[in-house]
N, C-alpha and C positions, 0 to 999 in steps of 0.2 A: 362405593359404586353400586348400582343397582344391575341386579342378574338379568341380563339379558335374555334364558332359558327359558324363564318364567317367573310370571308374576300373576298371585290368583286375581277374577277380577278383570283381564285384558287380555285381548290378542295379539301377537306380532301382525306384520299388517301380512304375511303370506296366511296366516290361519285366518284374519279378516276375508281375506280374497276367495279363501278356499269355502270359507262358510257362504259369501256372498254368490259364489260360483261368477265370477269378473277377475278380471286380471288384476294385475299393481299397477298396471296405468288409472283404471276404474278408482280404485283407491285413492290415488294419487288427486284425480277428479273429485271423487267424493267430497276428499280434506278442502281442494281448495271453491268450494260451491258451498261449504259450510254443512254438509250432510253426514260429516264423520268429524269427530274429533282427536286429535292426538291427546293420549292423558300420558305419555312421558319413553321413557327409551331415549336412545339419542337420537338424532336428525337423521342417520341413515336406518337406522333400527328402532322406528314409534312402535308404541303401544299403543293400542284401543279399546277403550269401554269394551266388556263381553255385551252390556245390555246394550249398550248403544246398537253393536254388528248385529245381535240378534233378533232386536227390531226393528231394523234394517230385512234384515233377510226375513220376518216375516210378512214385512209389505211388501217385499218382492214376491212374495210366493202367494200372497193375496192376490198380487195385480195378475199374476201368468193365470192363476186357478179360474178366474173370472172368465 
């Protein structure tokens, strides 16, 4: 069974959220618009690329900074 605590490499989707500064609804949007992927955890507890959230959260902070 894979640790749901952690895994190096990906975020729970609350540290996605928290990095993104958006909520789990946000997330939940992300995933289903194709902007996030799930790379594993179970269906109520995904995991997320760290690189994926984190180039994520720097186009956000591109686009506010503009």
């Amino acid at each position: 069974m894979e640790s749901l605590t952690y895994r190096p490499g990906h975020y729970t989707a609350h540290q996605a959220a928290e990095i993104l500064e958006v909520g789990l609804g946000t997330i939940r949007q992300m995933v289903r618009r194709g902007q996030l992927h799930r790379s594993g955890g179970t269906p109520r507890q995904p995991w997320y690329p760290a690189a994926e959230v984190n180039a994520l959260a720097a186009k956000r902070r591109e686009r506010t900074a503009a």
